[in-house]
C-alpha positions in Angstrom: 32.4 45.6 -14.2 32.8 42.3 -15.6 34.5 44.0 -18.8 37.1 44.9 -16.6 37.0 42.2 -14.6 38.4 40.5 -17.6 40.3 42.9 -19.1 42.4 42.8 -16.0 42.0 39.3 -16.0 43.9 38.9 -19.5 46.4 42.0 -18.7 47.7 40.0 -15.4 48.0 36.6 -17.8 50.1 38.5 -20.3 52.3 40.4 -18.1 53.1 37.4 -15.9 53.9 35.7 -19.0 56.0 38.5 -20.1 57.5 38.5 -16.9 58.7 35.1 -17.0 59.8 35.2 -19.9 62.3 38.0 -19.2 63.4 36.3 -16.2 63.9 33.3 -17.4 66.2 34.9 -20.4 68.0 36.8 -18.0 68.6 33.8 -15.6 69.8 31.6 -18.9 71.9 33.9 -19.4 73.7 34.1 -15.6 73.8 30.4 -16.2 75.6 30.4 -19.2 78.1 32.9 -17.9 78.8 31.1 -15.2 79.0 27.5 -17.2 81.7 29.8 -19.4 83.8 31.0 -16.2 83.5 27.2 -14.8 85.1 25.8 -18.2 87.9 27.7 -18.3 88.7 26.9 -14.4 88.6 23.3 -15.3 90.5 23.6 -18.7 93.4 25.7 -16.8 93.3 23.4 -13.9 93.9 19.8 -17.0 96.5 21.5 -18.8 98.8 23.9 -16.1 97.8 22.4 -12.6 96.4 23.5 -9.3 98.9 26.5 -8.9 97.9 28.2 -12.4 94.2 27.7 -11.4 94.8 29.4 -8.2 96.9 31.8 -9.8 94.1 32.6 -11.9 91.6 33.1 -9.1 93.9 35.1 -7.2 94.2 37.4 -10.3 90.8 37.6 -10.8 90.3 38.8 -7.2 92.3 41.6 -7.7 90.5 43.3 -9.9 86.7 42.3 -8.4 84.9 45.6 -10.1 85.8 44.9 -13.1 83.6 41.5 -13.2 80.2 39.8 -11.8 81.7 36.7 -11.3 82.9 35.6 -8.2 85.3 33.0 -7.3 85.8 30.9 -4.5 88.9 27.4 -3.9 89.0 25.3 -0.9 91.4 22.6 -0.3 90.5 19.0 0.3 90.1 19.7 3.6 87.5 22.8 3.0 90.1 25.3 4.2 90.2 28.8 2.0 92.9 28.8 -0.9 91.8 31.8 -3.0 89.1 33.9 -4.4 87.0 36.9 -3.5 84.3 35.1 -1.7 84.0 34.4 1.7 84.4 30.8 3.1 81.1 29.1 2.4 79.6 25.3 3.0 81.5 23.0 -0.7 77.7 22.7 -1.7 78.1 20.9 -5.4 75.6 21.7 -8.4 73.3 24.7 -8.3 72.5 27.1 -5.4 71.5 30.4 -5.0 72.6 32.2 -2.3 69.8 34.0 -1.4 70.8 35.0 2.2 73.3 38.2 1.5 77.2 37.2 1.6 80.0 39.4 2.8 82.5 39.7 0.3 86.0 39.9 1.7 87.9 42.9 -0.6 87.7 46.2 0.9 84.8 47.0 -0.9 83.0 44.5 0.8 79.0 44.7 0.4 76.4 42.4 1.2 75.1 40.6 -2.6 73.9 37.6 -3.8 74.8 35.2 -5.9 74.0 32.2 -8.4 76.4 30.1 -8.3 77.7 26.4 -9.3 80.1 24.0 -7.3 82.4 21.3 -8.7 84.5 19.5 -6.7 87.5 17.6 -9.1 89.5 14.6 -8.7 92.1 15.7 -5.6 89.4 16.6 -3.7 89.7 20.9 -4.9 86.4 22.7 -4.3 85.7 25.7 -7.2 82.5 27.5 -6.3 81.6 30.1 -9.8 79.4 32.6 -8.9 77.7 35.5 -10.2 76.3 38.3 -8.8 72.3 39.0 -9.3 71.6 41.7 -8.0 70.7 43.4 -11.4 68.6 40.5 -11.9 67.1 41.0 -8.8 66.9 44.7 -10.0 65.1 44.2 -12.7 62.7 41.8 -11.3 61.7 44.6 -9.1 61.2 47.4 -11.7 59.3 44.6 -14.2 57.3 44.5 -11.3 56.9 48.2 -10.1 56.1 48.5 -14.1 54.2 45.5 -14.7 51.8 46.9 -11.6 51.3 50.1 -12.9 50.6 49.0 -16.3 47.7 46.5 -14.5 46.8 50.1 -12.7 46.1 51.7 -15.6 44.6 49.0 -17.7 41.8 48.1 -15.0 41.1 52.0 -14.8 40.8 52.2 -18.5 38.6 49.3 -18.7 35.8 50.1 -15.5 36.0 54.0 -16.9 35.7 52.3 -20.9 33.3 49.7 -19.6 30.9 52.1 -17.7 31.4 54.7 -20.6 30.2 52.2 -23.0 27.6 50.4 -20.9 26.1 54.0 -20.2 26.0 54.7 -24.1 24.5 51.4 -25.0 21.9 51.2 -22.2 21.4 54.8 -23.8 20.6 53.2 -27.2 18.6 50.1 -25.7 16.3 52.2 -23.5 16.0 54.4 -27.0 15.4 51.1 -28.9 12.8 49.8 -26.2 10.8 53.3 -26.0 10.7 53.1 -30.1 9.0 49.1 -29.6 6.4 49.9 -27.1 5.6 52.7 -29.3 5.2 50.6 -32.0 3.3 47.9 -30.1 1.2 50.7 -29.3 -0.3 50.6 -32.5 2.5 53.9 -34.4 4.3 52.4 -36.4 5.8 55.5 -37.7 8.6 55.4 -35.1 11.8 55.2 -36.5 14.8 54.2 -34.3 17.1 57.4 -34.3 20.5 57.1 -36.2 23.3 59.2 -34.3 25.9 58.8 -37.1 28.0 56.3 -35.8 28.7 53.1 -38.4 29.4 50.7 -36.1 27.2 47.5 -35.3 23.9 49.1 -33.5 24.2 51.6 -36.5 23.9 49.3 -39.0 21.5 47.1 -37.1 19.2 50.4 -36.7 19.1 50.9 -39.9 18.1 47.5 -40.8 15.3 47.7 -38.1 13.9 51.0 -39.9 13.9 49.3 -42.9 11.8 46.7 -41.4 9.6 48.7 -39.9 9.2 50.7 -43.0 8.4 47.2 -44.9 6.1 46.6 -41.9 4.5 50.3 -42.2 3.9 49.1 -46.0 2.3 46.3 -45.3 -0.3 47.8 -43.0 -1.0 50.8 -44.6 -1.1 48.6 -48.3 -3.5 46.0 -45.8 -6.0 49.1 -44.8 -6.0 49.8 -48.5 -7.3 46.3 -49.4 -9.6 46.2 -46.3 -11.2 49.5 -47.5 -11.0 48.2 -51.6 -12.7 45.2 -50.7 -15.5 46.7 -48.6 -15.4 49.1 -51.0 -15.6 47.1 -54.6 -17.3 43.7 -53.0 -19.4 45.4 -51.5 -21.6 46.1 -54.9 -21.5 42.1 -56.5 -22.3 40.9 -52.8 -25.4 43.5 -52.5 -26.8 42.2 -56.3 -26.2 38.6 -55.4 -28.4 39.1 -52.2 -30.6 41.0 -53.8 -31.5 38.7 -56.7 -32.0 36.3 -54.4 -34.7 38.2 -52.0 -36.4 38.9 -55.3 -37.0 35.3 -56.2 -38.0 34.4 -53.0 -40.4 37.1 -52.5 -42.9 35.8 -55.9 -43.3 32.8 -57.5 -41.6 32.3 -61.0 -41.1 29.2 -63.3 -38.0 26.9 -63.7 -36.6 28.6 -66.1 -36.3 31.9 -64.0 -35.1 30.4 -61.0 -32.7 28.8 -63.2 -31.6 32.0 -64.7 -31.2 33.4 -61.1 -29.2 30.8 -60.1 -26.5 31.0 -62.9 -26.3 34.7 -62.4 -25.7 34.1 -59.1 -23.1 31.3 -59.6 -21.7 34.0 -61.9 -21.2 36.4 -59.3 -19.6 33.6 -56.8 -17.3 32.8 -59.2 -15.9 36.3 -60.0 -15.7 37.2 -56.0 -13.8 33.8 -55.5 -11.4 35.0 -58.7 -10.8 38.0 -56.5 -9.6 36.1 -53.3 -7.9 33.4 -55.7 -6.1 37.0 -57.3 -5.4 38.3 -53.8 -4.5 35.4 -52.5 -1.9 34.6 -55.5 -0.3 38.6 -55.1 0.4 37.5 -51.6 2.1 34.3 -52.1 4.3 36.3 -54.8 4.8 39.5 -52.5 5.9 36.8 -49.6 8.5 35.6 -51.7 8.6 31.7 -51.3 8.3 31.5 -55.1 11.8 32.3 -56.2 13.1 28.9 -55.1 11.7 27.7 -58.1 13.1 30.4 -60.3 14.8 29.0 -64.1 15.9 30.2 -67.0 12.9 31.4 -68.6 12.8 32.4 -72.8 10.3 35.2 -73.1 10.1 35.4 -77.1 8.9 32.1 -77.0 6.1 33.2 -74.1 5.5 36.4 -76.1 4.5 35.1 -78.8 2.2 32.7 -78.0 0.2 35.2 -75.9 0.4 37.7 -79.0 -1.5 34.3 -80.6 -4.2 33.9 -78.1 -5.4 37.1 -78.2 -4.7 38.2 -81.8 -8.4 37.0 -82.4 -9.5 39.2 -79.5 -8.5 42.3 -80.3 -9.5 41.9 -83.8 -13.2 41.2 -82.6 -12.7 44.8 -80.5 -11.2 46.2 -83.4 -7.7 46.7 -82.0 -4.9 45.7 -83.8 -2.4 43.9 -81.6 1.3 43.3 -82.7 4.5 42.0 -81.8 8.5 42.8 -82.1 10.3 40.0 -80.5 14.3 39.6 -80.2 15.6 36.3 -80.2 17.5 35.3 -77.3 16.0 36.9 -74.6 16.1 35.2 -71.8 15.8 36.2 -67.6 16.1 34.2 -64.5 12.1 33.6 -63.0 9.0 32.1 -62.7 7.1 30.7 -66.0 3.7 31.2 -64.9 3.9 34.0 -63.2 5.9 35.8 -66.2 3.3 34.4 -68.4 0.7 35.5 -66.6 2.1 38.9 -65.9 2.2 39.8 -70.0 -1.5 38.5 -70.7 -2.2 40.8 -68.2 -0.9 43.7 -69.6 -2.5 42.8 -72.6 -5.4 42.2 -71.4 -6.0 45.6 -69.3 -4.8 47.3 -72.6 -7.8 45.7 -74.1 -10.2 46.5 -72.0 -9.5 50.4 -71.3 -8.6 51.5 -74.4 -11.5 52.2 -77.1 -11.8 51.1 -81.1 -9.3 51.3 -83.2 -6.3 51.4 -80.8 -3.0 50.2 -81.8 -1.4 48.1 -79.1 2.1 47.0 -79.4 4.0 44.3 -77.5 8.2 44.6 -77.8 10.6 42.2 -76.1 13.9 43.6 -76.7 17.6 43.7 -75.3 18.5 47.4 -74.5 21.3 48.3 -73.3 22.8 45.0 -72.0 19.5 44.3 -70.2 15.8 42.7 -70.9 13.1 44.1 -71.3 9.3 44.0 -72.1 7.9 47.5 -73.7 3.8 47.6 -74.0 2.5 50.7 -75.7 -0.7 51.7 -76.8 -2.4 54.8 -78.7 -5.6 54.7 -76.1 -6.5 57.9 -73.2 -3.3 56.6 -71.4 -2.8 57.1 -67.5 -2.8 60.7 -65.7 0.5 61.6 -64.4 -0.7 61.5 -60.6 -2.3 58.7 -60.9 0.8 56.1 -62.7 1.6 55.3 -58.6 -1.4 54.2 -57.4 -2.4 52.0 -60.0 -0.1 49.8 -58.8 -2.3 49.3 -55.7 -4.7 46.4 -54.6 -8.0 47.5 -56.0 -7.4 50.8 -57.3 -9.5 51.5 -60.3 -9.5 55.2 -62.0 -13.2 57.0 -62.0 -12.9 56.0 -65.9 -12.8 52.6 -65.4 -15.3 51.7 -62.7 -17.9 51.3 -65.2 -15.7 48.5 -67.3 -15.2 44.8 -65.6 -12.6 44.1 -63.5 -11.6 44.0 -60.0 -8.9 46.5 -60.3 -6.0 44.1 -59.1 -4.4 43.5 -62.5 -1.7 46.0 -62.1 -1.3 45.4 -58.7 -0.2 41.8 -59.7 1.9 42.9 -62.2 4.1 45.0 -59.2 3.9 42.0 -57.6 5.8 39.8 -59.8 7.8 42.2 -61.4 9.4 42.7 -57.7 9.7 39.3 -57.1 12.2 39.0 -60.2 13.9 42.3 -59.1 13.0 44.4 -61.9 11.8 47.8 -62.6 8.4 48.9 -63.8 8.1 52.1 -65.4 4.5 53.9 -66.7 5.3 56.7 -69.2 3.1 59.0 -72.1 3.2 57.1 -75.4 1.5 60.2 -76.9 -0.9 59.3 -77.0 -1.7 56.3 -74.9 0.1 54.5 -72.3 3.5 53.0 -72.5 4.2 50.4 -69.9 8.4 49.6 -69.6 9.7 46.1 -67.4 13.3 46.5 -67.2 14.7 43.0 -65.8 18.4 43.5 -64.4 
């Protein structure tokens, strides 16, 4: 209603503007006609006299179908002298003669008229007129059409308007089933596209992707609810149950010392957990690209390959490095930093002697990228996916240390910089692939 309410609203502004504007051309027009007729009246009367004026009116009378304009003389003394207008009131300027006048030819009809009278210097009275009734004519039909077209328009708009408010109250109540289905606790609800790309299509689709994000979340929260109950669960039993053991017999300073350190020991490596957790979900959140700069990963690379160069050769690895010059991408320090020691690192720890690990940071075609590869027992096929989770450790690796979220941190920041992580067969071992765009 209030759609067409306006609609109508704006459709009445513009046609009475239009309106207007075509009388008004069309009554400048009369005007200037008339001005024209008046002119040469005057300009005959200057140069041949009052009888060649009247002559001229007289003329003009005789032929009255063959003109609008209408002419009217009268004497000092207001008496008729010529013309084809009845005797009227020597009214001077502008008038329009609304009330119908009787013309006095035998084809007399009731008209009206604009017209302009001038009285001159020996007291003559001229009265130009011009008939309007076309004018008045096509007043009428601008307004029979101008009516219709209002008609129509306010039709158009209640039957648009309700058609459109009954599709989109359609789509709301859609939309609001979907959110009290999701505030129910299913967040699988998806809101339904029906093909249209208009606004509420596109804005659909940006809900489901939020709600997808949101499903993500959840689902990757359960995950770490059920890791953590699941791999804490083990430290947290030993710590308690060294401690019930000292308590329960009597043993020297040294022991309780022992039991304390181990126990500090097993603090510490739960709080690197939560620190680790808590780091993943300051990168996954996002607030860290602000701080993103041009960052030169040869010169990162190969100070890592130095720090642990002595490691690997104590685990009788051999660890190398092919660095490119120049290779540069747009991110965090640290967390890039961080991000290839951990690579490292986990290739370190799950592979056995003698493995051959190689670090390459290379430009490939037009883009940068960090290759790791190794010649250890490599990653299953079905499981290259869910390494990437919180806490997921394969069967293999439960026995070695860890907490299992070293990978998972690495999927962290490699989406924060919008690159691409990519787990192939090295054959045999493991080849790990960070594309940066």
């Amino acid at each position: 209603m209030i759609f067409a309410a306006l609609s109508a609203i704006m459709m009445s502004m513009l046609l009475a503007v239009l309106f207007w504007s075509i009388s008004s051309l069309l009554e400048r027009h009369i005007d200037e006609t008339i001005v024209r007729q008046h002119a040469v009246l005057k300009d005959d009367l200057a140069q041949n006299g009052m009888e060649s004026m009247l002559e001229l009116i007289r003329l003009h009378a005789k032929y009255p179908a063959s003109s609008s304009i209408h002419l009217l003389a009268l004497n000092s003394e207001d008496r008729y002298l010529a013309g084809d207008l009845p005797l009227l009131p020597p009214v001077e300027g502008w008038q329009n003669l609304e009330k119908q006048t009787e013309r006095i030819d035998e084809n007399s009809s009731l008209r009206s008229y604009r017209a302009l009278g001038t009285r001159f210097d020996d007291g003559t009275f001229v009265l130009v007129s011009e008939d309007i009734a076309d004018l008045v004519q096509t007043r009428r039909l601008l307004l029979q059409s101008f009516s219709i077209t209002l008609a129509v328009t306010v039709a158009l708009s209640l039957f648009g308007g309700l058609f459109i408010g009954n599709v989109l109250l359609r789509r709301v109540e859609s939309v609001n089933q979907i959110a009290q289905a999701i505030m129910n606790g299913d967040l699988s609800q998806r809101i339904p596209l029906v093909g249209r790309h208009d606004e509420l299509g596109g804005l659909a689709e940006s809900l489901n992707r939020m709600l997808a994000r949101i499903d993500d979340l959840m689902q990757n929260l359960r995950a770490i609810t059920s890791n953590i109950a699941h791999d804490l669960r083990s430290p947290l039993s030993r710590h308690r149950q060294r401690l019930e053991l000292s308590r329960m017999k009597e043993r020297s300073l040294e022991e309780y010392r022992a039991v304390i350190d181990t126990a500090i020991e097993d603090t510490d490596s739960i709080l690197k957990t939560f620190e680790a957790m808590l780091r993943i979900a300051q990168i996954e959140a996002g607030t860290l690209r602000e701080h993103f700069a041009q960052v030169e990963l040869d010169e990162i690379a190969d100070n890592i390959v130095d720090a642990f160069q002595a490691v690997a050769d104590d685990e009788g690895k051999e660890l190398c490095a092919h660095v490119e010059s120049d290779c540069r991408v747009m991110g965090d320090r640290v967390l890039l930093t961080q991000l290839i020691s951990n690579l490292i690192e986990n290739a370190l720890r799950h592979t056995p002697v003698g493995t051959h690990i190689r670090l390459d940071i290379e430009r490939y075609e037009g883009k940068t990228r960090i290759v790791l590869s190794d010649t250890g027992p490599g990653i299953p096929e079905k499981e290259r996916e869910r390494v990437f989770r919180h806490f997921y450790r394969l069967d293999a690796s439960r026995s070695t240390p860890g907490n299992g979220i070293g990978l998972s941190f690495v999927a962290a920041v490699v989406k924060a910089h919008d690159a691409t992580i990519e787990l192939d067969d090295n054959e045999p071992g493991l080849k790990v692939t960070i594309t940066f765009s």
